[in-house]
C-alpha positions as a LaTeX table, in Angstrom:
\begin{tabular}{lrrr}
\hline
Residue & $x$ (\AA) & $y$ (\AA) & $z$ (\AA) \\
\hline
Unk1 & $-28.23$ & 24.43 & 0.29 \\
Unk2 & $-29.42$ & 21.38 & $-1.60$ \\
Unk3 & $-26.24$ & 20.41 & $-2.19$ \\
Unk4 & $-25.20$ & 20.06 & 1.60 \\
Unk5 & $-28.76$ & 18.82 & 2.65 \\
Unk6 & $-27.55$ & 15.97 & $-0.14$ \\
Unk7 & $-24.45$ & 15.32 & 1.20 \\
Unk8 & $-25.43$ & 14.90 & 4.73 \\
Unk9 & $-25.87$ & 10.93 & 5.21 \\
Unk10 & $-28.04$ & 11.47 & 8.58 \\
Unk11 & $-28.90$ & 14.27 & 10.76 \\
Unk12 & $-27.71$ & 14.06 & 14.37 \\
Unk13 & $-31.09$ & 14.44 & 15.99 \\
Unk14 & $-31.57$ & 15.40 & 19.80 \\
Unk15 & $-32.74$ & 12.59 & 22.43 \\
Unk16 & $-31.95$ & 14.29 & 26.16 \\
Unk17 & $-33.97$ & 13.95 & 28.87 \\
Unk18 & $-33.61$ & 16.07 & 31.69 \\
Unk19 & $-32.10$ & 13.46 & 33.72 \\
Unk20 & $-29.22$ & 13.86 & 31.54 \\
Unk21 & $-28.42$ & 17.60 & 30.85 \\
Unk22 & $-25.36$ & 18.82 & 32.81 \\
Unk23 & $-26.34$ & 22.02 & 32.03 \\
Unk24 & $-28.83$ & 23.86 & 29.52 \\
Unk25 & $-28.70$ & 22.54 & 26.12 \\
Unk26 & $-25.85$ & 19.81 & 27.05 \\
Unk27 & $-25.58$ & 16.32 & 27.94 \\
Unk28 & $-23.23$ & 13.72 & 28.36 \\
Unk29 & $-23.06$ & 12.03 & 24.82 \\
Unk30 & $-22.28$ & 8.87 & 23.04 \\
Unk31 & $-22.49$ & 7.54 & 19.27 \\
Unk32 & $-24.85$ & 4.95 & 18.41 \\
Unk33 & $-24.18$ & 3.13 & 14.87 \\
Unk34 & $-27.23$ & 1.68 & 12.56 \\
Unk35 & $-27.13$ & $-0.36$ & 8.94 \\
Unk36 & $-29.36$ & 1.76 & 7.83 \\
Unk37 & $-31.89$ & 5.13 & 8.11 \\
Unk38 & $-33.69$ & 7.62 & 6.13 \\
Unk39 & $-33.07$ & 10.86 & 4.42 \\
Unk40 & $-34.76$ & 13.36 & 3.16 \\
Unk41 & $-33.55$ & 14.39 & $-0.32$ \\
Unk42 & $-34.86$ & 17.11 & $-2.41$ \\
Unk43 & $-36.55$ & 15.54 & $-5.85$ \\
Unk44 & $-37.86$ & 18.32 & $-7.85$ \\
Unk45 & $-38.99$ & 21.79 & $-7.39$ \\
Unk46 & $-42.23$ & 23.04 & $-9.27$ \\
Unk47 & $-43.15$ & 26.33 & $-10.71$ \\
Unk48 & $-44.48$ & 28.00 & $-8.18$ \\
Unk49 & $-40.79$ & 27.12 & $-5.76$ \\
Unk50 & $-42.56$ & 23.99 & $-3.92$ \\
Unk51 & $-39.80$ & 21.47 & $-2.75$ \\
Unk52 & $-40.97$ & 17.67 & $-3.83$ \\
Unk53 & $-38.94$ & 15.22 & $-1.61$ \\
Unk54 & $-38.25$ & 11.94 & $-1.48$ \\
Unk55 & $-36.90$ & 9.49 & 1.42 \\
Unk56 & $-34.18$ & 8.26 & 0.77 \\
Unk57 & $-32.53$ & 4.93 & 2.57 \\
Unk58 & $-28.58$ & 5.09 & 3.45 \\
Unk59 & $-26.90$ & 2.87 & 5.09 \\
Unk60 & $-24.00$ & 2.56 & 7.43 \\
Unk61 & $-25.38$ & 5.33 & 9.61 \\
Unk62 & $-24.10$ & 6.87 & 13.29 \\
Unk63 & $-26.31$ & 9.41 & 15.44 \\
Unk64 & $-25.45$ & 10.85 & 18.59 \\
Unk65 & $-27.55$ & 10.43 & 21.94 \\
Unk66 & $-27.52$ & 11.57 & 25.21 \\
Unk67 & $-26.38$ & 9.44 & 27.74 \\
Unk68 & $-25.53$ & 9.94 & 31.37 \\
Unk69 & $-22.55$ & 7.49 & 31.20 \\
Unk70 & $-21.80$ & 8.35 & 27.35 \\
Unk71 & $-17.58$ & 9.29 & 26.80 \\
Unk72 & $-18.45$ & 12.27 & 25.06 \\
Unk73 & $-19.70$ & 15.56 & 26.14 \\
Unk74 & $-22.52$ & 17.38 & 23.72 \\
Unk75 & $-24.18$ & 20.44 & 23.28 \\
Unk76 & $-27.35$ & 21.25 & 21.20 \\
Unk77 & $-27.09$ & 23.16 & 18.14 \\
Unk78 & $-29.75$ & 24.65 & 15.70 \\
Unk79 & $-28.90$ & 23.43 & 11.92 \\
Unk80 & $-31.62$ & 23.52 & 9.39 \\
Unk81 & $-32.61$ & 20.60 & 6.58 \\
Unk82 & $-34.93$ & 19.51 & 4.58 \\
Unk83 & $-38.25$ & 17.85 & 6.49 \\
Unk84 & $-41.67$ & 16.25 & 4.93 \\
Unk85 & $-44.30$ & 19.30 & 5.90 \\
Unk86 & $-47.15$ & 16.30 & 6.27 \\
Unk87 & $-48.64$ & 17.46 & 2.61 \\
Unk88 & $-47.99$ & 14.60 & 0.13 \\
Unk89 & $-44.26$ & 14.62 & $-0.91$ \\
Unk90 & $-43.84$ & 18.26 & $-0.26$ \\
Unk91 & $-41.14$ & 19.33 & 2.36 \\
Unk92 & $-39.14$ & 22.38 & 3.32 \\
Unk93 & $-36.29$ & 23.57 & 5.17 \\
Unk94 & $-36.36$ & 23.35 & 8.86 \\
Unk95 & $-35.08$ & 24.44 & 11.88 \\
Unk96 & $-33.54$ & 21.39 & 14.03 \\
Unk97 & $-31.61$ & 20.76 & 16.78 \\
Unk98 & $-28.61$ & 18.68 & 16.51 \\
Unk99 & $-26.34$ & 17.28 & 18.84 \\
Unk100 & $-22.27$ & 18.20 & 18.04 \\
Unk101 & $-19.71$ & 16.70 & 20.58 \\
Unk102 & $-18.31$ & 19.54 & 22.11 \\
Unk103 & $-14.43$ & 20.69 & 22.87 \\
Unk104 & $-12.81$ & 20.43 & 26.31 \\
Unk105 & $-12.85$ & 24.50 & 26.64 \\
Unk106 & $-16.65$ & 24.63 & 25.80 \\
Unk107 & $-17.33$ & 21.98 & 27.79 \\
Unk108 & $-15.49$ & 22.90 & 31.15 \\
Unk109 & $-16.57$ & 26.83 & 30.28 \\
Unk110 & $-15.37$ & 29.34 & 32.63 \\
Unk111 & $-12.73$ & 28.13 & 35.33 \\
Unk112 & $-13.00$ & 29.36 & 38.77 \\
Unk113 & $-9.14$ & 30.10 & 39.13 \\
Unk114 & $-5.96$ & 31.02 & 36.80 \\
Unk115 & $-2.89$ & 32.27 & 36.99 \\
Unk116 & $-0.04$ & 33.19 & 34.69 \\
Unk117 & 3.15 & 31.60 & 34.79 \\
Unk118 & 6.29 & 32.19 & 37.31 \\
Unk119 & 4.25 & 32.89 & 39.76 \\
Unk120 & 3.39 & 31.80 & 43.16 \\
Unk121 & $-0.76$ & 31.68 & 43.76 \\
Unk122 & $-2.26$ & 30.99 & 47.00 \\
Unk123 & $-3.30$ & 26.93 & 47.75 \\
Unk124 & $-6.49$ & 26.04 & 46.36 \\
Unk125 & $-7.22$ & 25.30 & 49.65 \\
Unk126 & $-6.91$ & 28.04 & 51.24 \\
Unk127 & $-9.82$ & 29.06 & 47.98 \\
Unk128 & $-11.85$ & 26.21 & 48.87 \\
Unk129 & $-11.60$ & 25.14 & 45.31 \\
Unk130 & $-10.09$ & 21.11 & 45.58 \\
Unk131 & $-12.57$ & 19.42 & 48.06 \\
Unk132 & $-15.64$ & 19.30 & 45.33 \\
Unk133 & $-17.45$ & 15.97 & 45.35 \\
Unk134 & $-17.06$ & 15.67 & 41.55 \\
Unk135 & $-13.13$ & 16.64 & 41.38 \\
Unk136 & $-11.26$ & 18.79 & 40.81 \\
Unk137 & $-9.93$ & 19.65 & 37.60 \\
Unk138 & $-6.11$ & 21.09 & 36.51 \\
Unk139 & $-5.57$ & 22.67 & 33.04 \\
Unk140 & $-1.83$ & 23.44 & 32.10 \\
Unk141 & 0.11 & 24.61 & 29.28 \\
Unk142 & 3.65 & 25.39 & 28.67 \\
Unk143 & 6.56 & 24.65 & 25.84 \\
Unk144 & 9.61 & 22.99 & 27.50 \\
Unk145 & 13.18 & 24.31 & 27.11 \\
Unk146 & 16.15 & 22.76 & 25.31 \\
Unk147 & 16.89 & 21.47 & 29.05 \\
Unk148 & 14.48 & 18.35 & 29.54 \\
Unk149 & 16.39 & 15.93 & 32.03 \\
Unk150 & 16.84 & 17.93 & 35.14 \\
Unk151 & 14.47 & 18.34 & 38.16 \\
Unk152 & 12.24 & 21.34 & 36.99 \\
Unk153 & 8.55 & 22.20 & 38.60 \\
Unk154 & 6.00 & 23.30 & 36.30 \\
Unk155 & 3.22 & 23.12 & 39.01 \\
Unk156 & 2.82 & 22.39 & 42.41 \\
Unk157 & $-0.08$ & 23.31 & 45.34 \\
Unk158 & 0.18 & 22.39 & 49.27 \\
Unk159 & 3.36 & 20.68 & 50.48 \\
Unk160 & 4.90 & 17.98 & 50.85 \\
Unk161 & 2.15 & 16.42 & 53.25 \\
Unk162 & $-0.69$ & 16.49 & 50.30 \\
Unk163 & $-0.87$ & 18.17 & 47.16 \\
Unk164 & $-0.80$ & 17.95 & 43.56 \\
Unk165 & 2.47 & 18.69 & 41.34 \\
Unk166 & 3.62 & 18.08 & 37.97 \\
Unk167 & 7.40 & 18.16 & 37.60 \\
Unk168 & 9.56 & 17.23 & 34.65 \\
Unk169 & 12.89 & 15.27 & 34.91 \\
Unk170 & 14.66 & 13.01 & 32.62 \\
Unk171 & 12.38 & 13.61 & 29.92 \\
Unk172 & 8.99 & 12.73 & 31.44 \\
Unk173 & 6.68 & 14.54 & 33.16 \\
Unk174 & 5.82 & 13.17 & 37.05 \\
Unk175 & 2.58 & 13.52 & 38.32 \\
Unk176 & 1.81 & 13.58 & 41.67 \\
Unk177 & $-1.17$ & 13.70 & 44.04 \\
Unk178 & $-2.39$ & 12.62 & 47.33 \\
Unk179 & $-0.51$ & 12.22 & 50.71 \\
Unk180 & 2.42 & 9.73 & 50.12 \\
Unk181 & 4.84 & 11.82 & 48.20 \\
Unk182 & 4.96 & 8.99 & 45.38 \\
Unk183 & 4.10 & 10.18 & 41.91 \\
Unk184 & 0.98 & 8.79 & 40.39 \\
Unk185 & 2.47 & 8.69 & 36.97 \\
Unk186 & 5.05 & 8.86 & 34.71 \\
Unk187 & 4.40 & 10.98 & 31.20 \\
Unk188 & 4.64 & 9.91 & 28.35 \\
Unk189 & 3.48 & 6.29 & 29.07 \\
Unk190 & 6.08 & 3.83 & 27.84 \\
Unk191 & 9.37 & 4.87 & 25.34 \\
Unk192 & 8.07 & 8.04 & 24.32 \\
Unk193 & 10.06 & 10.87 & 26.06 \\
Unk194 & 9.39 & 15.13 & 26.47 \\
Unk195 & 10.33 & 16.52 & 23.26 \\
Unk196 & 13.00 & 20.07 & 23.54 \\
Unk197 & 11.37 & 23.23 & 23.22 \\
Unk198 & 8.00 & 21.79 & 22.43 \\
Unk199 & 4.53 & 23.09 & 23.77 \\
Unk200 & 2.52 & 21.21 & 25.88 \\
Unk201 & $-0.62$ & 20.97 & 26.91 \\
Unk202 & $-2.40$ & 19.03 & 29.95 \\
Unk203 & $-5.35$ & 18.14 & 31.83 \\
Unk204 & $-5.84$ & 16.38 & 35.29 \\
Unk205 & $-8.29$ & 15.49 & 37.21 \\
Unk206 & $-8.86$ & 14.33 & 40.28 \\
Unk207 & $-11.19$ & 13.25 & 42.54 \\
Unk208 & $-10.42$ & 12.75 & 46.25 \\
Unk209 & $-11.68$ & 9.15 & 48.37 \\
Unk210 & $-13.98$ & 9.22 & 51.18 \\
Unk211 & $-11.00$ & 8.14 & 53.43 \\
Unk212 & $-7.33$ & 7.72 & 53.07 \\
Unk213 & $-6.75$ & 4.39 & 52.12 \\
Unk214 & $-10.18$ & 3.70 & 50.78 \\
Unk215 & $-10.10$ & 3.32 & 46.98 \\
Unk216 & $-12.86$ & 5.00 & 45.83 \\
Unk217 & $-11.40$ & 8.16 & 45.02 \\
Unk218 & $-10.22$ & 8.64 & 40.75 \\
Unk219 & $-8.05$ & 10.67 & 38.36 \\
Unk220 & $-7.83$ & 10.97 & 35.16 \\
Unk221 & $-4.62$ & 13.29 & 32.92 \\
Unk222 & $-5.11$ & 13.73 & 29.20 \\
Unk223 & $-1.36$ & 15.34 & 27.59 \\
Unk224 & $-1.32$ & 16.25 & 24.21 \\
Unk225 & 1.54 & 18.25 & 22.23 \\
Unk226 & 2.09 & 21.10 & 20.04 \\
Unk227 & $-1.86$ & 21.04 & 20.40 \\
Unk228 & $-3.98$ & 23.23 & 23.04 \\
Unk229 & $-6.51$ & 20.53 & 24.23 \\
Unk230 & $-8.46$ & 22.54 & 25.30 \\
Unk231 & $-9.80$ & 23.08 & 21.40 \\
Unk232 & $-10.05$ & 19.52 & 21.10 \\
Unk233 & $-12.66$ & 16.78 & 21.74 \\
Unk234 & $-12.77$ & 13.61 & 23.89 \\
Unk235 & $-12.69$ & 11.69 & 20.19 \\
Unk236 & $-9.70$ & 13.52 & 18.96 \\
Unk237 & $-7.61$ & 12.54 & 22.58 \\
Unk238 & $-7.92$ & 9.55 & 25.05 \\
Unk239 & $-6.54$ & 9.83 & 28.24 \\
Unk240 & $-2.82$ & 9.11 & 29.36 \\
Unk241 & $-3.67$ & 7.84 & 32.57 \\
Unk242 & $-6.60$ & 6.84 & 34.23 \\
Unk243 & $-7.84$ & 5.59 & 37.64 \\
Unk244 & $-10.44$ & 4.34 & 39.66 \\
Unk245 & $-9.23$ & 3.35 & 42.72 \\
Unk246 & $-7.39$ & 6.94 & 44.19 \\
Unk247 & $-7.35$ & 6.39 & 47.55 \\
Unk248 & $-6.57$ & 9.85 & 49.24 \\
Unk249 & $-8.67$ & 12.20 & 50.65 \\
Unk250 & $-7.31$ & 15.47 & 50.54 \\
Unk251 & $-4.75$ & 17.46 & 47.55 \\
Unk252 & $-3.46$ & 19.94 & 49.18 \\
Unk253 & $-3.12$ & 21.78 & 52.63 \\
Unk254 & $-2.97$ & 25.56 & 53.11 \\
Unk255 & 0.14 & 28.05 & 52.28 \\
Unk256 & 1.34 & 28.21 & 48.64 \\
Unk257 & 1.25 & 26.81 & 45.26 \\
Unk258 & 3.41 & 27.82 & 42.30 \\
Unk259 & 2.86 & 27.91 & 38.69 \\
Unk260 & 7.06 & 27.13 & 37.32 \\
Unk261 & 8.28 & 28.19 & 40.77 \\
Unk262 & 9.22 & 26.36 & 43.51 \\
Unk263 & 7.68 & 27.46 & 47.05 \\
Unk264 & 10.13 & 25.05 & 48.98 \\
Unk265 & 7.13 & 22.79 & 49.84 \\
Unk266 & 6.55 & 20.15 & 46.96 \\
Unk267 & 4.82 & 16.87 & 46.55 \\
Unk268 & 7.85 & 14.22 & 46.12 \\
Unk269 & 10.43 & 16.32 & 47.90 \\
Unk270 & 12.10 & 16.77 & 51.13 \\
Unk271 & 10.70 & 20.67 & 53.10 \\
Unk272 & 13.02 & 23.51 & 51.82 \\
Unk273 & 13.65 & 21.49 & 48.56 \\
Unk274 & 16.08 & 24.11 & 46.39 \\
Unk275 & 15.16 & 22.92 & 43.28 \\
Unk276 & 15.34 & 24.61 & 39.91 \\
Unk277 & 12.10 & 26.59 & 38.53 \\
Unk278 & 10.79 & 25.25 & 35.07 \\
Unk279 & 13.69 & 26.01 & 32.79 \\
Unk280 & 11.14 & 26.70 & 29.53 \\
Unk281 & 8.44 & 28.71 & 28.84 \\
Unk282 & 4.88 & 30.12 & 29.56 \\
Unk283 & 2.12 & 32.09 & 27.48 \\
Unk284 & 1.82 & 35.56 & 29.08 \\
Unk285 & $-1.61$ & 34.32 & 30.07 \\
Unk286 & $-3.96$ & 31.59 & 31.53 \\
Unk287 & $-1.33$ & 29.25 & 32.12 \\
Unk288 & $-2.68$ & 27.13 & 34.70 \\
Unk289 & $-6.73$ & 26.96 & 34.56 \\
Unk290 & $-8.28$ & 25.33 & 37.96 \\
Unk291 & $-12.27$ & 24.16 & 37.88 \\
Unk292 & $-13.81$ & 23.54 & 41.06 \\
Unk293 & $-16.16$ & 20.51 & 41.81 \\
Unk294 & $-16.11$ & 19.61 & 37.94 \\
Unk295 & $-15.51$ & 15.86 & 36.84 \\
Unk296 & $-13.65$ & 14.72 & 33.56 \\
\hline
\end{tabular}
């Protein structure tokens, strides 16, 4: 245990206030960098097994800290190391809490709808689960097919009045949401395309505007591949898209969504669109994960 206590350079120590916990024992997070700091470091040990320590200056030295309008999402962890016991040079090991940036899947926790894939689900809606102040929030995952240019849905709810969809044509995904029928945006971003019989995984969020037309709505859509993000961090992935001037009010009406089927009443389409159901593949479960009145 020396060993490691050696090798850590500084111990994330925990600064919340209550202002900023989202829930118990997490926070929103961000890093803060010094020149320097001090660590304890184990010296000598005498007969009788007391731990002489000494304090030790490093430099080049991050922590982590709470903060309400930090980019990183934290939770509190118990990890022992070495501490000064307030007798002389003597220390001992301690129990600590320190802050670790959390994944996307610990950090949303439970979702409040899911569905497998092929299948058509009732609107969210109709669930009450898109009209959250914070947001709502879309998790999807899926491998494409060796087909990747025509018109497939992977996942649409409400019509073609309001909703949200994500379809995938000519190699990008289109991501849709609002009122106008006009996709938000285009995915990949630029001259990367959708790879063939690759899996995907995605994220979206959105949160509606007080009015239509006023921009004071957002979204935001993290895509990753051949990696679930929902394992990952908000420092291993920055968002594809991002905006803060959504200007729709609602995501979806009542009747049906679909999860790679098409309910003949999509976001970007004409009513009684015939178009083809996703031509790849799903996971037999969880394939579309929906959090209610959750930001991103």
């Amino acid at each position: 245990m020396n060993k490691l206590v050696l090798s850590i350079a500084i111990v994330l120590m925990m600064v919340c206030s209550h202002l900023y916990l989202v829930q118990a024992q997490t926070c929103f997070c961000a890093r803060v960098s010094s020149p320097t700091c001090s660590v304890v470091t184990e010296r000598s040990v005498d007969v009788d097994g007391t731990v002489r320590c000494d304090s030790v200056l490093v430099s080049d030295c991050q922590s982590t800290v709470c903060d309400v309008e930090g980019n990183l999402f934290c939770e509190s962890l118990a990890t022992v190391r070495l501490e000064f016991n307030g007798t002389a040079d003597i220390c001992d090991s301690q129990v600590v809490s320190q802050l670790v940036v959390t994944t996307f899947g610990t950090e949303l926790g439970t979702e409040d709808f899911a569905s497998g894939g092929f299948a058509q689900t009732t609107s969210l809606s109709n669930q009450g689960l898109n009209t959250g102040a914070a947001g709502t929030v879309y998790y999807l995952q899926f491998t494409t097919g060796s087909d990747i240019t025509s018109l497939q849905i992977i996942y649409e709810d409400g019509g073609t009045g309001s909703g949200v969809a994500v379809t995938l044509s000519g190699e990008k995904f289109q991501i849709y949401g609002g009122r106008d029928n006009l996709v938000r945006e285009i995915l990949p971003i630029g001259a990367s395309n959708v790879l063939q019989n690759t899996f995907y995984s995605m994220l979206l969020w959105f949160q509606r505007s007080s009015a239509d037309g006023t921009p004071d709505g957002a979204y935001k859509m993290y895509l990753v591949e051949n990696l679930d993000i929902l394992d990952l961090t908000r420092e291993d992935v920055s968002p594809a898209a991002e905006s803060a001037a959504f200007e729709f009010s609602r995501f979806g009406g009542g009747g049906n969504g679909g999860v790679g089927t098409n309910t003949a009443n999509v976001q970007g389409f004409p009513s009684g669109y015939t178009g083809s159901d996703f031509l790849g593949t799903f996971a037999a479960t969880s394939v579309l994960k929906v959090w209610a009145n959750r930001s991103l």
